[in-house]
Steps between C-alpha positions, in 0.01 A plus 500: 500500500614807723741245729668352162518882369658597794741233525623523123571876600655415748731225347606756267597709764709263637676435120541864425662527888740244554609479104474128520609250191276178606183476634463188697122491533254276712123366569308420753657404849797397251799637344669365159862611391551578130889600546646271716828667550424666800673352786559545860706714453366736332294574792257827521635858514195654492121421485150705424169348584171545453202325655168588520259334740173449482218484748185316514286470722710470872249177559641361183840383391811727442568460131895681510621596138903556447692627227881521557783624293828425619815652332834269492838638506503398106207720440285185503102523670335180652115571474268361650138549548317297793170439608348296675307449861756471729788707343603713789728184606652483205523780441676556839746173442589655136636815675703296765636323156597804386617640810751205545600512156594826515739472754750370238483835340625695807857633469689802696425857260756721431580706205725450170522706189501799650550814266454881417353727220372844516283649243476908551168676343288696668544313807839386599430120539742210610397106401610268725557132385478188706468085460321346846596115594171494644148683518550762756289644793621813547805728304641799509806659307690591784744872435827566679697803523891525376628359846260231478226669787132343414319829329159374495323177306197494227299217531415319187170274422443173351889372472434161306794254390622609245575879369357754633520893404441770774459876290600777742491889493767662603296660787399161610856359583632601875810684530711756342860524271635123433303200597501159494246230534371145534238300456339345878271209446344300742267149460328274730689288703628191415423194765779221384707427245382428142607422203426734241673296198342212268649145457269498169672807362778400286751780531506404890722215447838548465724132397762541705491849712796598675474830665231795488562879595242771552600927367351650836645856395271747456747685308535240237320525176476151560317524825313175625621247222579135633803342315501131498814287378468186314826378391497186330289400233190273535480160450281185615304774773169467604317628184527578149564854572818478744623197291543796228625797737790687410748609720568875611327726707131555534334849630130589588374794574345549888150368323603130440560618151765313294710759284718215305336340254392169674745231507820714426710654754730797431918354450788735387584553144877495546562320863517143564291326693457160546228266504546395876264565779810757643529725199215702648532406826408763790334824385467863642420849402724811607279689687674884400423386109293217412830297366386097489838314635515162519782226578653286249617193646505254226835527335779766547540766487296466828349867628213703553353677184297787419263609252273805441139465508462697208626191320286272596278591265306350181653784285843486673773275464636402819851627393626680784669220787692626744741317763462662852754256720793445238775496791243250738556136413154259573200763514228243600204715609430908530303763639446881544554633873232737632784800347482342167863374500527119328557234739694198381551115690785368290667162545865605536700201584520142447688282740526106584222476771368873539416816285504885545165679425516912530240793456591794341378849395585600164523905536377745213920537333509129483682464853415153653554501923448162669264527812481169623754175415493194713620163389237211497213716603335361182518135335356576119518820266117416482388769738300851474551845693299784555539828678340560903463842478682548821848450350525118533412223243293141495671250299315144419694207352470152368536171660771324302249202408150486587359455857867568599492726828740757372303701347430792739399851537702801690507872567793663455522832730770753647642166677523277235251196474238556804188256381569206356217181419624209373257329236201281680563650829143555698554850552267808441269251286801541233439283186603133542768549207687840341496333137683680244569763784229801396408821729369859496516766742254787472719793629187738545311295690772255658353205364731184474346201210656201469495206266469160591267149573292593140371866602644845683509547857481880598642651837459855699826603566654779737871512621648560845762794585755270358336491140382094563188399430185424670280265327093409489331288264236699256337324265559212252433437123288254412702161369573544134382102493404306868612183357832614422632746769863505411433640182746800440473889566742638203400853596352788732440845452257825638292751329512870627154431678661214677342165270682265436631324173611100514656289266557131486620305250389135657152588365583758234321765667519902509281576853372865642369511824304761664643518830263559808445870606272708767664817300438460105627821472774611302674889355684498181698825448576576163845558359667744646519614065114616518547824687187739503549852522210712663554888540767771395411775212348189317167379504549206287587179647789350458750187492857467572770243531858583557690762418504420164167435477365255261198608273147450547224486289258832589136542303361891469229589344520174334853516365735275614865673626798403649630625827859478562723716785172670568445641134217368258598414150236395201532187288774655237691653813405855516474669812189567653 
């Protein structure tokens, strides 16, 4: 009677603390399903335990009694309540389950979200907000000094994925006058690379993806959203749901989660687009603002367009197109250099037996200046580009037919094209094909991916005095299907942490990998917008932006003001 007292007790413990919405419950040695949604997937995030052993006589049998409670990342508890006479084994065997399940759950942390208030009472108080990617070990809000000098850190307990809040007194923070901070999270390390997505998830499969772009600027409000472009509309695809896709652009948040409603991407309300595969074609974001540009290659007026991210929104029409390369002629692929200047390959010339392919940087007034033009250096407009860092660029293109060995990959550095693979070449373990000519380059941690033989192929990259590159095999993707390895790779991107986000249309699928890691440890700073003020003749706290200063919410004594240019106002405008 006491043992099944204790254990209801403690089931409703378990309820109460993890907030779940099913109970999956079990019997002996056995464990039944009653929602039988939960998938792979949906792997555990967290789990509480509670087992109670009993003794008998040590000449006697070991009779081992379990009760487990294990918390899904949809708020969903297996339980399960074992007995029996040899249940250490099991017992042992169900934690090595759980264990190797768990490993699809592992992703780099790092911090989103990341915002401001102060509320001044009695105690001058500053709330810091924050979204986690992942569970963390350790955190601290990290506080830096007007010339950017480290001040001093606070650590901060039990960072869970998710949002957390951190509540400061003024005394608490380090430093004095104008400060800034950001938000240092580290996790356990991550052994090899995983995939952190779902096939079984609908809104991972995209009809006919072309192209997807990560916002990696902290200073964007739209920090850490993925941007996936689907440009023709679906028909005959691999299930009901991308048979009925629109066309547009999708975004999700750093989470996984879908902000579109499912199944309709965001077009233009007064800009025409076509239903082609190259309406949408390549995608990037600008880097200084969060713009989304993308190249339109399906019909002239060929060039590369941009669009606020504001707009891509449910409540906003996406009214607001702008051409960035009017004076270029064939924009067939972009990027953002490590300066945040766009970075255009266009297909400038026609001739009998050759073409002209150049790269350009398109300047902040417009100004186009052409830093590399060679004739025949490419065969097909169906290429992709990205940034080195270092001043250089890689550049990928298309065979012009299938298993046709002129597809190839090359660096381009201070001395024009200094690497160059051609496609199925046995060198560096490079994939066996380059189809539809996709690659990434992770700037902050020189990381080179590269699409090709139905998966990515990822290289360690360093450059000699002479800006070329030297080359070493990392890691691989698993194959998006080992029957069928030359399914396509229609696009590449990185998070800020360094994950990585693949799409291919062969299969329909949106992928995220977790990318291996000894270092799972990652600082966010927050916009430079969310200034905090310690010291002077005040003793409030306070927050400042600009010059001009936009207003903040403040709460004293439990009525809520307005601070703007360093005065407080009340809720019909009087000064304070």
């Amino acid at each position: 009677m006491i043992y099944r007292l204790f254990s209801i007790l403690n089931y409703a413990f378990a309820k109460l603390y993890f907030k779940f919405q099913w109970l999956i419950s079990g019997k002996k040695q056995s464990f039944f399903f009653r929602n039988n949604v939960i998938r792979i997937g949906e792997i555990i995030t967290k789990f509480y335990f509670f087992f109670r052993k009993r003794l008998q006589d040590s000449k006697k049998n070991t009779t081992f009694a379990a009760d487990l409670w294990i918390l899904t990342n949809k708020n969903t508890i297996f339980y399960i309540n074992l007995k029996s006479e040899n249940m250490k084994r099991i017992f042992i065997s169900f934690l090595a389950v759980i264990a190797m399940v768990g490993m699809a759950n592992a992703q780099r942390v790092w911090a989103y979200n990341l915002d401001l208030e102060e509320s001044v009472g009695g105690l001058s108080m500053c709330k810091f907000t924050f979204v986690a990617t992942a569970n963390a070990t350790t955190a601290n809000l990290v506080f830096f000094n007007a010339d950017g000098v480290e001040v001093g850190k606070v650590a901060v307990e039990n960072v869970v994925k998710g949002e957390n809040v951190v509540e400061l007194n003024l005394d608490a923070i380090p430093g004095q006058g104008a400060l800034n901070w950001a938000v240092e999270l580290a996790a356990e390390p991550i052994a090899e690379i995983t995939e952190l997505t779902d096939e079984s998830v609908d809104v991972f499969h995209f009809y006919l993806s072309q192209g997807v772009a990560i916002n990696n600027s902290p200073e964007s409000a739209h920090f850490g959203k993925i941007y996936v472009a689907n440009p023709q509309v679906g028909a005959d695809g691999l299930s009901d749901y991308t048979s009925n896709q629109e066309r547009g652009i999708y975004v999700f948040d750093p989470l996984l989660n879908l902000e579109n409603e499912p199944g309709y991407g965001y077009l233009p309300f007064e800009f025409s687009l076509g239903n082609s595969w190259d309406a949408i074609h390549r995608i990037a974001v600008d880097p200084k603002d969060g713009t989304v540009a993308f190249a339109k290659w399906d019909k002239e007026p060929f060039s590369i367009y941009a669009v606020s991210p504001d707009s891509l929104s449910p409540d906003v029409w996406w009214d607001n197109v702008v051409d960035l390369t009017p004076e270029l002629n064939q924009p067939v692929s972009l990027c953002y250099d490590k300066e945040g200047t766009l970075c255009v390959l266009c297909y400038d010339a026609k001739g009998e037996t050759s073409s002209i392919y150049s790269i350009y940087k398109v300047h902040a007034d417009g100004t186009t200046e052409a830093v590399f033009t060679e004739e025949g250096w490419m065969v097909t407009g169906r290429a992709d580009i990205a940034a080195d860092g270092q001043g250089g660029y890689w550049v990928v293109t298309k065979a012009t037919a299938n298993n046709d060995p002129t597809a190839k990959l090359m660096h381009i550095g201070q001395n024009g094209i200094d690497f160059e693979v051609l496609n199925g070449a046995d060198t560096l373990g490079m994939p066996e094909n380059f189809n539809r000519a996709q690659l990434a380059y992770d700037m902050k941690r020189d990381i080179l991916a590269i699409g090709g033989g139905g998966k990515v192929t990822l290289y360690n990259v360093a450059y000699d005095e002479n800006g070329a590159p030297l080359m070493e095999k990392w890691t691989e993707t698993p194959m998006f299907d080992p029957a069928k390895p030359a399914w396509n790779t229609d696009g590449i991107a990185f998070d800020y942490a360094g994950d990585m986000v693949v799409m291919s249309a062969s299969n329909e699928r949106f992928y995220k990998f977790a990318m291996p890691t000894d270092n799972n440890t990652c600082t966010t700073p927050a916009p430079k917008t969310q200034l905090v003020y310690k010291g002077g003749d005040e003793t409030a706290l306070q927050t400042t932006t600009t010059v001009e200063q936009t207003a903040r919410k403040v709460i004293i004594d439990g009525q809520l003001y307005i601070r703007r240019a360093g005065k407080l106002y009340n809720a019909i405008g009087q000064q304070r």
